[in-house]
GUGU-144261 format. One record per residue (C-alpha): residue number from 1; x, y, z. Coordinates in nm, 2 decimals. Each point is the difference from the previous one (the first is absolute). Layout:
+-----+--------+--------+--------+
|  nr |     xx |     yy |     zz |
+-----+--------+--------+--------+
| NUM |      X |      Y |      Z |
...
+-----+--------+--------+--------+
//
This chain:
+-----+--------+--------+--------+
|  nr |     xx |     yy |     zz |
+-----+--------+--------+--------+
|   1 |  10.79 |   4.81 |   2.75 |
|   2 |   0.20 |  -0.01 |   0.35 |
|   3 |  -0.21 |   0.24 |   0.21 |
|   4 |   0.21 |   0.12 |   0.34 |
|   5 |  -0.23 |   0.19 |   0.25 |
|   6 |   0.04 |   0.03 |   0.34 |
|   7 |  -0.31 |   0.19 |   0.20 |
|   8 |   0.20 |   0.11 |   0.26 |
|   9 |   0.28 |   0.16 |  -0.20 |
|  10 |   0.02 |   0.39 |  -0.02 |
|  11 |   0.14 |  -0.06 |  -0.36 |
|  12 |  -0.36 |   0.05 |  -0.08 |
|  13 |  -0.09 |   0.33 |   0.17 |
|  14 |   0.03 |   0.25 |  -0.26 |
|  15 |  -0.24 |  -0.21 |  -0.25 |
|  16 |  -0.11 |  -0.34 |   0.09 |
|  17 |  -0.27 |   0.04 |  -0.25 |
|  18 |   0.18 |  -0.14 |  -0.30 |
|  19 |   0.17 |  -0.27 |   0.21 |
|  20 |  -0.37 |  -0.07 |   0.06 |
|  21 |  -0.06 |  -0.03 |  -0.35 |
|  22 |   0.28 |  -0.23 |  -0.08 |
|  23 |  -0.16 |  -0.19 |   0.25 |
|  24 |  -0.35 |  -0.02 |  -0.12 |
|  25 |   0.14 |  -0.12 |  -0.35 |
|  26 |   0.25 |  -0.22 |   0.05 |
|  27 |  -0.01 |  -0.17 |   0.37 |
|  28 |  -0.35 |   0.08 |   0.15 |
|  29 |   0.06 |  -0.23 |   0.30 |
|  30 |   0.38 |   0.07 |   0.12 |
|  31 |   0.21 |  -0.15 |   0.26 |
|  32 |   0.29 |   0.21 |   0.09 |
|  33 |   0.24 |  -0.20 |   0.17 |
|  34 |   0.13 |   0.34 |   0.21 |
|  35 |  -0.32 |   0.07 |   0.19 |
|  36 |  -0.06 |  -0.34 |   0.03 |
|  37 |  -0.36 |   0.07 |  -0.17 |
|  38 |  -0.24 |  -0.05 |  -0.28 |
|  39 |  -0.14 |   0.29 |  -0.23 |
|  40 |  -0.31 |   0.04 |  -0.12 |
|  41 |  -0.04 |   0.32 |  -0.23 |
|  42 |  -0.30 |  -0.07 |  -0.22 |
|  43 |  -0.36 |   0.14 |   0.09 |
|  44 |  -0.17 |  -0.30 |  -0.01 |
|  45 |   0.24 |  -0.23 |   0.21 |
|  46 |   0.03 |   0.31 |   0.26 |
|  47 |  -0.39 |  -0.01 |   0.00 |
|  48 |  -0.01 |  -0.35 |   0.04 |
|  49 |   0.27 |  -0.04 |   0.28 |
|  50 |  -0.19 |   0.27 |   0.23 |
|  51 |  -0.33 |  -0.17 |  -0.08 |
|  52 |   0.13 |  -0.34 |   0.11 |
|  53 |   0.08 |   0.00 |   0.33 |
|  54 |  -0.02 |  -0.36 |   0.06 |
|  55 |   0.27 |  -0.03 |  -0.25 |
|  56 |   0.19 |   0.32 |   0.05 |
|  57 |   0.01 |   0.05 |   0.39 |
|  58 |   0.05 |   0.37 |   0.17 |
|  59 |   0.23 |  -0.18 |   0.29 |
|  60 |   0.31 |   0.10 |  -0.16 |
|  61 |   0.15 |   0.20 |   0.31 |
|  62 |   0.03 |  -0.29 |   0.18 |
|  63 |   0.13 |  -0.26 |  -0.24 |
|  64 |   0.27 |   0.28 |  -0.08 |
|  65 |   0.10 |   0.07 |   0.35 |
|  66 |   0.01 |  -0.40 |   0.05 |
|  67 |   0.26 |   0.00 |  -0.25 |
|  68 |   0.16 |   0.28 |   0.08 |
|  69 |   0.06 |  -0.13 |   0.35 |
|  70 |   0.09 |  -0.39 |  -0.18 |
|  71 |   0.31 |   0.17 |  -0.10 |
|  72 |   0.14 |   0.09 |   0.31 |
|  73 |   0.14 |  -0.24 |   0.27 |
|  74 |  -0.18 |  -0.08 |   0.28 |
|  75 |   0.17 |   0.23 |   0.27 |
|  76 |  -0.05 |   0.28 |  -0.24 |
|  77 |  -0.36 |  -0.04 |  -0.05 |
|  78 |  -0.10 |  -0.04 |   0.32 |
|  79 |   0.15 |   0.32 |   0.09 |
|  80 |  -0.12 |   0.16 |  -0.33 |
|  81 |  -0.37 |  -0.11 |   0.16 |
|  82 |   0.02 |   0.11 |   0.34 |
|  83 |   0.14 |   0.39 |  -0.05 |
|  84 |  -0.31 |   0.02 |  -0.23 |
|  85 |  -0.26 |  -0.10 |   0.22 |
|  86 |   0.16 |   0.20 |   0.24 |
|  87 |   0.00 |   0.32 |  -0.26 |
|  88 |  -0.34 |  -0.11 |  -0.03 |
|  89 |  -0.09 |  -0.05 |   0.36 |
|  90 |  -0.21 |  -0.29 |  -0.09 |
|  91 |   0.10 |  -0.40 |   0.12 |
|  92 |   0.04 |  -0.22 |  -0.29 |
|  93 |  -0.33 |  -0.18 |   0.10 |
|  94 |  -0.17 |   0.31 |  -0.06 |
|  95 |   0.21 |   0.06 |  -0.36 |
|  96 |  -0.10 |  -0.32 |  -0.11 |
|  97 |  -0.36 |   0.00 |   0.04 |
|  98 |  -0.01 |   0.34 |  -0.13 |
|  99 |  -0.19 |   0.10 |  -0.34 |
| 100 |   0.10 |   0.27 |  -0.26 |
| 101 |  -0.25 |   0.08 |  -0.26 |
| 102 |   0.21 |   0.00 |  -0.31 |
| 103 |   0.12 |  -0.33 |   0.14 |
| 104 |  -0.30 |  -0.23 |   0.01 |
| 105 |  -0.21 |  -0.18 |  -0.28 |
| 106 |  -0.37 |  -0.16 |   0.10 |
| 107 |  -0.21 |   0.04 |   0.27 |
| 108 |   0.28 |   0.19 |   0.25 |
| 109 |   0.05 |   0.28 |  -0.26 |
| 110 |  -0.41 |   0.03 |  -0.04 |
| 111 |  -0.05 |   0.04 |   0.36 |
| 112 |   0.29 |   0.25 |   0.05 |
| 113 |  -0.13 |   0.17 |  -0.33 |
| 114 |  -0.32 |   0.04 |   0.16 |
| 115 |   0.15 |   0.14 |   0.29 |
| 116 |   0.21 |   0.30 |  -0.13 |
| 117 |  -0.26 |   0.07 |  -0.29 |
| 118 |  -0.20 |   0.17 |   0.29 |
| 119 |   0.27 |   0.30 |   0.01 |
| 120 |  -0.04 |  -0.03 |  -0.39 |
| 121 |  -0.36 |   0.09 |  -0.05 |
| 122 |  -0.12 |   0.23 |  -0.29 |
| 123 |  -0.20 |   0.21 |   0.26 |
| 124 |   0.34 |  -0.01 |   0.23 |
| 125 |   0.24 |   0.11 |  -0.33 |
| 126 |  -0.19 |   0.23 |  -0.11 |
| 127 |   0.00 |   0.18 |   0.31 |
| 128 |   0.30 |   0.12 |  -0.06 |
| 129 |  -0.10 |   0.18 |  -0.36 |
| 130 |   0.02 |   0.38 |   0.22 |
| 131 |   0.31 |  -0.10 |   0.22 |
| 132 |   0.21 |  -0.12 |  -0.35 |
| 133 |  -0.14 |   0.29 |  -0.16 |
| 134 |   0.14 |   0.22 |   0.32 |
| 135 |   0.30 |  -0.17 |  -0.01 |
| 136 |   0.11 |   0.02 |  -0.40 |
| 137 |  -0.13 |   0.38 |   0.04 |
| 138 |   0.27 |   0.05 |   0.27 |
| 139 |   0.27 |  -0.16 |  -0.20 |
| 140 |  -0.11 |   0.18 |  -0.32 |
| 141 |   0.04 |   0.39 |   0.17 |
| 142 |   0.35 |  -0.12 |   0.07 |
| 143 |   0.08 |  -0.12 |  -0.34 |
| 144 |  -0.16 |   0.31 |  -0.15 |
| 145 |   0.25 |   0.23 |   0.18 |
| 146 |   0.28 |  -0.20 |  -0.11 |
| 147 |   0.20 |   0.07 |  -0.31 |
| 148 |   0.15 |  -0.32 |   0.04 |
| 149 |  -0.09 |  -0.31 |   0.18 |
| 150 |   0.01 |  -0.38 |   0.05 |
| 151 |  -0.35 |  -0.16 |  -0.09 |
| 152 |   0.14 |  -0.31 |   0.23 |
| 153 |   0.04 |   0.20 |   0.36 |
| 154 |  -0.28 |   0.28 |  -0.09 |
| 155 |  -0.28 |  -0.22 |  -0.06 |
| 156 |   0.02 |  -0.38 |  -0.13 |
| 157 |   0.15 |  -0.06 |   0.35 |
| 158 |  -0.19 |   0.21 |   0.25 |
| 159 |  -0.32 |  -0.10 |  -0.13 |
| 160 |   0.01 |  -0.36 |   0.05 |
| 161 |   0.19 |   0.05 |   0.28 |
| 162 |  -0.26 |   0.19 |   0.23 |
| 163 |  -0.32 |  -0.18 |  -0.12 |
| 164 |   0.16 |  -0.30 |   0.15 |
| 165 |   0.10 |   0.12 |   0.27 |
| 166 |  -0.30 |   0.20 |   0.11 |
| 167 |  -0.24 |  -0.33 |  -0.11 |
| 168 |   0.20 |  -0.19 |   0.29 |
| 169 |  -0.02 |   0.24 |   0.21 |
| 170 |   0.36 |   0.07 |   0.02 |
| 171 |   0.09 |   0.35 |   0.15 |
| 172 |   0.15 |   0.26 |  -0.28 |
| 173 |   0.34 |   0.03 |   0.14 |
| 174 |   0.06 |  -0.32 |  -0.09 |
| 175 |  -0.07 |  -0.05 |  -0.31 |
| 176 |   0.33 |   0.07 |  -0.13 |
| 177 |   0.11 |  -0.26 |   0.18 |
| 178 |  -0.20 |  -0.25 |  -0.20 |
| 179 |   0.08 |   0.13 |  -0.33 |
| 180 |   0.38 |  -0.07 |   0.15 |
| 181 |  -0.13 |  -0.37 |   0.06 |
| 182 |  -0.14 |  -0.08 |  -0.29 |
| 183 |   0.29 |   0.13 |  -0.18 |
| 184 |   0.31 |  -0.22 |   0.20 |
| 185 |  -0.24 |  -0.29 |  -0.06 |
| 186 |  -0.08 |   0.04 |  -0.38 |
| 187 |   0.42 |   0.07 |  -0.05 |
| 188 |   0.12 |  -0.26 |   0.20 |
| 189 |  -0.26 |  -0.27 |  -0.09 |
| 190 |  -0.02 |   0.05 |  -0.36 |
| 191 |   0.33 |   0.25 |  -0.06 |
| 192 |   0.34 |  -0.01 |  -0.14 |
| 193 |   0.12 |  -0.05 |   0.32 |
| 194 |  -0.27 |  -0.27 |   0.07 |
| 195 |   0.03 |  -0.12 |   0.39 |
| 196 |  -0.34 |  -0.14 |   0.10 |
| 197 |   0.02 |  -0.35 |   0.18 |
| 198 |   0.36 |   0.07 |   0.12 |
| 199 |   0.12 |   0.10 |   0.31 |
| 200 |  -0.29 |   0.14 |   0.26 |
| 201 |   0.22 |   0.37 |   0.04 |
| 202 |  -0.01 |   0.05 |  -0.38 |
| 203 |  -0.21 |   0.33 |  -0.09 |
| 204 |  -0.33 |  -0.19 |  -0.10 |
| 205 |  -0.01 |  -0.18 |   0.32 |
| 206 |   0.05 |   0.31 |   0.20 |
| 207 |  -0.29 |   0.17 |  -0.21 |
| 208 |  -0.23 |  -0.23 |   0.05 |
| 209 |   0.13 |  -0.08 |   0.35 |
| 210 |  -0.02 |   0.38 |   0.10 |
| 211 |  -0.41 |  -0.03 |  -0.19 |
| 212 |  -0.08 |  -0.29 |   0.27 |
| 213 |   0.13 |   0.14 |   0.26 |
| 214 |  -0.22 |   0.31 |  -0.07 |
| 215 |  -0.32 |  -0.17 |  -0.08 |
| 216 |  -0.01 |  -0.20 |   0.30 |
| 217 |  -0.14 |   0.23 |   0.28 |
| 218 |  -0.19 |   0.15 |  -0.31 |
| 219 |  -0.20 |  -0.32 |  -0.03 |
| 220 |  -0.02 |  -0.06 |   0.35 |
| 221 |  -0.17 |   0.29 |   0.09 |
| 222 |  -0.25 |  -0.01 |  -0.31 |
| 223 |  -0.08 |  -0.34 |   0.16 |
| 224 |  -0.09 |   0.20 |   0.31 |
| 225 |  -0.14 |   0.32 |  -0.18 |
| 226 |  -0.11 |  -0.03 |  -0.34 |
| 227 |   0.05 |   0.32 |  -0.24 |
| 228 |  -0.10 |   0.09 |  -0.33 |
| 229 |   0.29 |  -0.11 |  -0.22 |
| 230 |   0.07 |  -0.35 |  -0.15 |
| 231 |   0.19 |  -0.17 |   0.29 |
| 232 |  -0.32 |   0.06 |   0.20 |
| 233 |  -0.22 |  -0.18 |  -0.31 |
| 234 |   0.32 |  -0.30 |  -0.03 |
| 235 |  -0.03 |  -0.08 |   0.46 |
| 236 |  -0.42 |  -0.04 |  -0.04 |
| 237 |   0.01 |  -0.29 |  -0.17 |
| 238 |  -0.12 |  -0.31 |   0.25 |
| 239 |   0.07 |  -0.36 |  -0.01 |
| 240 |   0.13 |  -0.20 |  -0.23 |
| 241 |   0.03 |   0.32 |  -0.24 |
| 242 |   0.21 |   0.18 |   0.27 |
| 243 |   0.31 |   0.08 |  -0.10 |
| 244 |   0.31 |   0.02 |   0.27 |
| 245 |   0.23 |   0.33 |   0.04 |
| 246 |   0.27 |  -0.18 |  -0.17 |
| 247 |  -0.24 |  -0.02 |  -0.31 |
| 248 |  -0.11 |   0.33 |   0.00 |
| 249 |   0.40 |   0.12 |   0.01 |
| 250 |   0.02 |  -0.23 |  -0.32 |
| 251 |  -0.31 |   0.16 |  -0.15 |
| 252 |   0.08 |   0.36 |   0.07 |
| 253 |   0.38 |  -0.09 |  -0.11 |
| 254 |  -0.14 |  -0.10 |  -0.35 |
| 255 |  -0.22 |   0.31 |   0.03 |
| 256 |   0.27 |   0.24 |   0.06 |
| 257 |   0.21 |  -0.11 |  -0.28 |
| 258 |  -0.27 |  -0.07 |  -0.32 |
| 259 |  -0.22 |   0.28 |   0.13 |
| 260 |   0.29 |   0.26 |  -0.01 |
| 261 |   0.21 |  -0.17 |  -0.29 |
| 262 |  -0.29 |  -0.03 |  -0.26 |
| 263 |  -0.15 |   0.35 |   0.01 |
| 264 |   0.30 |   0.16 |   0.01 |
| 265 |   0.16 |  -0.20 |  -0.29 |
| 266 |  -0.32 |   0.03 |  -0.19 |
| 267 |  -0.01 |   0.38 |   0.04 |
| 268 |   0.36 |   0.03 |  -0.12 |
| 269 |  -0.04 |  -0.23 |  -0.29 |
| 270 |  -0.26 |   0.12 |  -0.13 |
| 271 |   0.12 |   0.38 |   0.00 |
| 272 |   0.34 |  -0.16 |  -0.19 |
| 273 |  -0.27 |  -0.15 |  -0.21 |
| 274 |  -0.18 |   0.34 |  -0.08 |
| 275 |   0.31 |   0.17 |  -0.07 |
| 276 |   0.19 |  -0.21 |  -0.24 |
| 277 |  -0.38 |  -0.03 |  -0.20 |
| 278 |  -0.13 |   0.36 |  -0.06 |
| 279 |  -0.30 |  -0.12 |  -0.21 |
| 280 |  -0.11 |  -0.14 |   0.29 |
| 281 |   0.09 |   0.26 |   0.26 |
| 282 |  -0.20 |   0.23 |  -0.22 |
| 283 |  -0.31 |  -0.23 |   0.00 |
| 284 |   0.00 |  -0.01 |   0.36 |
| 285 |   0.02 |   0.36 |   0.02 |
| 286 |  -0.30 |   0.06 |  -0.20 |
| 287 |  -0.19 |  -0.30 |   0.17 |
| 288 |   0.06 |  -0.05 |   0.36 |
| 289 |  -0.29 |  -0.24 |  -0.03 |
| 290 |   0.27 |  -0.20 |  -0.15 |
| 291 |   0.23 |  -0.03 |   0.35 |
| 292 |  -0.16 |  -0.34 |   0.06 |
| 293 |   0.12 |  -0.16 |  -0.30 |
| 294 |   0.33 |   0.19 |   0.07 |
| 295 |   0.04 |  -0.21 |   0.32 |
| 296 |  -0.07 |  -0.33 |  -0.17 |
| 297 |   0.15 |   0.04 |  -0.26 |
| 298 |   0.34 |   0.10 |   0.17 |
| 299 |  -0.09 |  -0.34 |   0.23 |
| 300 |   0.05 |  -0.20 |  -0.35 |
| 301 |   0.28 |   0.19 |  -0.17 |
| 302 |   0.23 |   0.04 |   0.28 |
| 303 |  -0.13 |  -0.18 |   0.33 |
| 304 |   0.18 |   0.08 |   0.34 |
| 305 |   0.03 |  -0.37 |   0.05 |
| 306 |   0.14 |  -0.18 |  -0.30 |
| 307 |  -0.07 |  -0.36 |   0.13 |
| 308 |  -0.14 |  -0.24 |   0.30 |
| 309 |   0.15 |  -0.31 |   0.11 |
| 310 |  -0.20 |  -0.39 |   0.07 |
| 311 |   0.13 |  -0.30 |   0.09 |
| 312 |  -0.11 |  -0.32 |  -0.24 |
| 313 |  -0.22 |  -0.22 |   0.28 |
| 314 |  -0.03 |  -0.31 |  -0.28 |
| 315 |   0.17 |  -0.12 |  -0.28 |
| 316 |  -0.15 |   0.24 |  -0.29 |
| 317 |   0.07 |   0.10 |  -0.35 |
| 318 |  -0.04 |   0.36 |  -0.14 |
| 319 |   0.03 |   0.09 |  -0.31 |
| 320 |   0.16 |  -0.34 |  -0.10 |
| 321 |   0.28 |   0.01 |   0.22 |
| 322 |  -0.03 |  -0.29 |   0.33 |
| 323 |   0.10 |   0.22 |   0.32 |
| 324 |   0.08 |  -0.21 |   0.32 |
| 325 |  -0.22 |   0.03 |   0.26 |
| 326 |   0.15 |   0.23 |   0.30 |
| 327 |   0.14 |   0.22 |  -0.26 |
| 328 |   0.03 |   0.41 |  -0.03 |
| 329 |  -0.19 |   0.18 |  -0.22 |
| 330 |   0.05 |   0.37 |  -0.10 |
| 331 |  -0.29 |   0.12 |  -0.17 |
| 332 |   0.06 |   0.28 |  -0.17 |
| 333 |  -0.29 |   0.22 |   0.02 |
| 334 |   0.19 |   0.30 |  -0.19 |
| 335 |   0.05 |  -0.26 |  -0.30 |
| 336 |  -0.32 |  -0.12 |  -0.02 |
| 337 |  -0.15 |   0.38 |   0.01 |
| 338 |   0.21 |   0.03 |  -0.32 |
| 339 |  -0.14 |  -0.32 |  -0.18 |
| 340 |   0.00 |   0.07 |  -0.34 |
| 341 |  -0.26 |  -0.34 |  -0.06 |
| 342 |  -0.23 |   0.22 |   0.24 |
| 343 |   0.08 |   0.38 |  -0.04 |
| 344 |  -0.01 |   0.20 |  -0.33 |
| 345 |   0.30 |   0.19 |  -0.04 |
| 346 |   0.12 |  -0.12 |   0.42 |
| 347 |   0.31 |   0.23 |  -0.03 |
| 348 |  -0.25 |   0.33 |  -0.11 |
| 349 |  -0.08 |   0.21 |   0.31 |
| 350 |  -0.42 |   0.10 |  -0.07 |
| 351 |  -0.20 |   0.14 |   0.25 |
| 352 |  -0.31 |  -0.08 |  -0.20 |
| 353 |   0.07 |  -0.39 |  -0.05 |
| 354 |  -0.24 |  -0.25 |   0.19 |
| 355 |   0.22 |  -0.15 |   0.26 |
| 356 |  -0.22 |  -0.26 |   0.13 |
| 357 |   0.23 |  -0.31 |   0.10 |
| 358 |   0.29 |   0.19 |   0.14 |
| 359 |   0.15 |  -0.20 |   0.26 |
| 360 |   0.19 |   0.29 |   0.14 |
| 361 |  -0.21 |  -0.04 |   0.33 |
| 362 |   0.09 |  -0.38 |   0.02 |
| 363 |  -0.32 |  -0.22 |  -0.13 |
| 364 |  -0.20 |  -0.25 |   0.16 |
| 365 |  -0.07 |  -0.07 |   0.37 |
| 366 |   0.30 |   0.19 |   0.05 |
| 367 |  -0.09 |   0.32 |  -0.16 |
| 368 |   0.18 |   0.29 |   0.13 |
| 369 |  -0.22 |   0.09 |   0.34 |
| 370 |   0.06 |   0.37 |   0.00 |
| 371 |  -0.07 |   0.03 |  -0.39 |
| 372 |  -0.28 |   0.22 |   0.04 |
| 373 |   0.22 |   0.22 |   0.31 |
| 374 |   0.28 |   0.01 |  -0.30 |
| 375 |  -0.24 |   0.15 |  -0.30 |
| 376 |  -0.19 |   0.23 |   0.25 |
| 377 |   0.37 |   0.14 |   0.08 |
| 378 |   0.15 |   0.03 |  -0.37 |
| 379 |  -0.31 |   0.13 |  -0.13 |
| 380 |  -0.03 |   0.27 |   0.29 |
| 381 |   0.42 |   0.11 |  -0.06 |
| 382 |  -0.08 |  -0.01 |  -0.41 |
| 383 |  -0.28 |   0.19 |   0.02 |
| 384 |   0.22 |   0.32 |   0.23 |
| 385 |   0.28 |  -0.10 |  -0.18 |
| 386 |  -0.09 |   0.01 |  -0.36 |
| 387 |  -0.10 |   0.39 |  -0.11 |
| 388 |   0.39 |   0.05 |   0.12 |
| 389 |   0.18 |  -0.24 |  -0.18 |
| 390 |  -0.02 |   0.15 |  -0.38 |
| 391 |   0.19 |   0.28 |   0.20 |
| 392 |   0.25 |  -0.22 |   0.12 |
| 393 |   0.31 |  -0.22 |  -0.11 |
| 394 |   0.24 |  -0.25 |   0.14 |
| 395 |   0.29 |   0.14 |   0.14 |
| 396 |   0.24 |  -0.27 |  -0.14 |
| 397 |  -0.04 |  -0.25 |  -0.30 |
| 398 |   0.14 |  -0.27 |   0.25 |
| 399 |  -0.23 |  -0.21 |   0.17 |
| 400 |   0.06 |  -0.09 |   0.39 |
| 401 |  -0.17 |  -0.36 |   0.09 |
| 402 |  -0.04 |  -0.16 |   0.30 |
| 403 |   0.22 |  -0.26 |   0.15 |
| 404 |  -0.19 |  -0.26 |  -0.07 |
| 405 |  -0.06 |  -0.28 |  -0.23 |
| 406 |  -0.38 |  -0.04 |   0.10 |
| 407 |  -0.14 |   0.34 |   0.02 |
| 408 |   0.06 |   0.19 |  -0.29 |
| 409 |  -0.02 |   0.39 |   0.04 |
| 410 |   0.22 |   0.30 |   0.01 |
| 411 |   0.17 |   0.14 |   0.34 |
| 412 |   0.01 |   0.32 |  -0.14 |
| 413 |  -0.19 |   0.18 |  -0.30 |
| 414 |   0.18 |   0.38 |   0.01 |
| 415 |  -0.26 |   0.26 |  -0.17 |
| 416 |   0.07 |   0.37 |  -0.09 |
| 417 |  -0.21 |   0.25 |  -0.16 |
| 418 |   0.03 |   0.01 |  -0.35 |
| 419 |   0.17 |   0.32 |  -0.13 |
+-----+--------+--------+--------+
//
């Protein structure tokens, strides 16, 4: 059977889940000429690809912007370098020698692991259990007053939004401005209109131009006075463990868009979950003690980030299929989460079902760092937002998804009271 799928298509958006399928059966290991990438869609080979990091390497960014800049002449790249690194205010020295957590496999990712894990602390999450809780109540009283509402802008995005915020110490006014941030950079990098790695005055380069520019006398003067928010924890670290202000831009960049983007996508797919299965609306109602398995098991049925990407560092085989060495990988962690050689019934949204071996978090040494951040969010917003929801119904059949072929959740989720 000739299997077409390209990962970065927005053919897919509406239901990817029985492309996935196809997938699983009839071409588990996939190279699709348009993306210029192989596609891994089974449970075990995802498993196995973000388990082997010494075959399947996390320095994808790089390769990909090496190519990206291979296709242009040489007057062009040059120029295409220098207006980033001045959008970046950082020399090209600096940029090389720079490290991004997602980015590195080994011994550099440990070491940077073991840096920002000291903002990630269980005693240091779950100090915000009363400020979430303060926060969801707020956005509750506004939703209860409401006969009609969107979900989106009411709660899934100001919760996210604020914790992030207020953990780095960043003042409330502009917090806006980061949810404005993390948006242009999600559309442009991963949207219909895709423009990341183009020209330095497209809209993702201004974002995160505009997000340097503001962190830099931020860091500076936590260098000087250290506070009690994360950017204080990130400048402490000494030696060869110190990280430079160009690394903690790249950290709190990744920060700002998977700590908004996955609570609030989880939040709305879940609800959309809840609402088109009753049964299981109802169970939750009776239950709350069930909210945790609510959030995990939305995490596995519909994840906010359908797949990863490696880069092949050897000559390997998966799944029978040789793959080149210095090849793309997606995996496609919303596939595997839908295995039907793993899962009972995959395609069956349960609240009850053991959902141990998820990899909507990521797995392995790269395991989503704000996992627990994420599930001490949703479960705080489920909890407030639960005893309203048998009252309330969409608004509109049609669903509103992101622009994006990565991050899977909806812009919008219109509710009205039920007559």
């Amino acid at each position: 059977m000739d299997v077409q799928f390209n990962p970065q298509s927005h053919e897919w958006k509406p239901d990817p889940y029985s492309k996935y399928r196809e997938l699983r059966d009839h071409a588990p290991v996939h190279y699709s000429p348009e993306a210029e990438m192989w596609v891994v869609s089974r449970h075990a080979d995802v498993q196995h690809v973000l388990t082997s990091p010494d075959e399947f390497s996390s320095k994808t960014q790089m390769r990909r912007q090496r190519n990206q800049a291979d296709e242009l002449g040489a007057f062009q790249k040059f120029r295409m370098l220098v207006g980033m690194m001045r959008k970046m205010h950082v020399t090209p020295w600096q940029a090389m020698r720079s490290r991004m957590l997602i980015g590195e496999d080994g011994d550099v990712h440990a070491l940077m692991r073991q840096i920002v894990n000291k903002g990630f602390t269980p005693r240091r999450v779950h100090a915000w259990d009363d400020r979430i809780a303060e926060l969801v109540a707020g956005c509750m009283e506004n939703i209860r007053g409401r006969e009609h509402f969107d979900l989106v802008e009411e709660l899934a995005v100001p919760l996210p939004v604020t914790v992030i915020a207020e953990w780095l110490g960043v003042e409330p006014e502009r917090q806006h401005t980061f949810k404005r941030w993390s948006d242009a950079i999600i559309q442009g990098g991963t949207g219909s209109g895709q423009q990341f790695g183009g020209s330095p005055d497209n809209p993702v380069w201004l974002a995160i131009g505009e997000l340097r520019a503001y962190l830099r006398p931020i860091v500076a003067a936590r260098r000087a006075s250290p506070a009690d928010d994360l950017i204080s924890l990130l400048v402490q670290a000494d030696g060869e463990a110190e990280l430079s202000d160009y690394e903690i831009f790249l950290f709190v960049l990744l920060l700002l868009i998977a700590g908004n983007e996955t609570t609030t996508n989880l939040l709305g797919n879940g609800v959309d979950a809840l609402l088109a299965n009753p049964d299981q609306l109802e169970s939750v109602v009776a239950d709350p003690g069930l909210i945790p398995g609510l959030v995990e098991e939305t995490l596995r049925f519909d994840a906010p980030v359908q797949f990863i990407t490696r880069v092949t560092a050897q000559d390997v085989e998966l799944a029978g299929t040789a793959i080149p060495k210095g090849s793309f990988l997606a995996v496609l962690l919303g596939s595997a989460n839908r295995d039907e050689r793993f899962w009972d019934e995959p395609d069956r949204f349960d609240v009850t079902r053991s959902t141990t071996g998820h990899v909507g978090f990521g797995f392995g040494k790269h395991f989503c760092l704000g996992a627990s951040l994420a599930r001490l969010e949703a479960e705080a917003a489920f909890k407030g937002l639960i005893p309203e929801l048998p009252r309330l119904v969409r608004s509109s059949a049609e669903v509103e998804f992101l622009d994006s072929y990565l991050i899977r959740g909806r812009s919008r989720l219109e509710l009205r009271r039920a007559a």
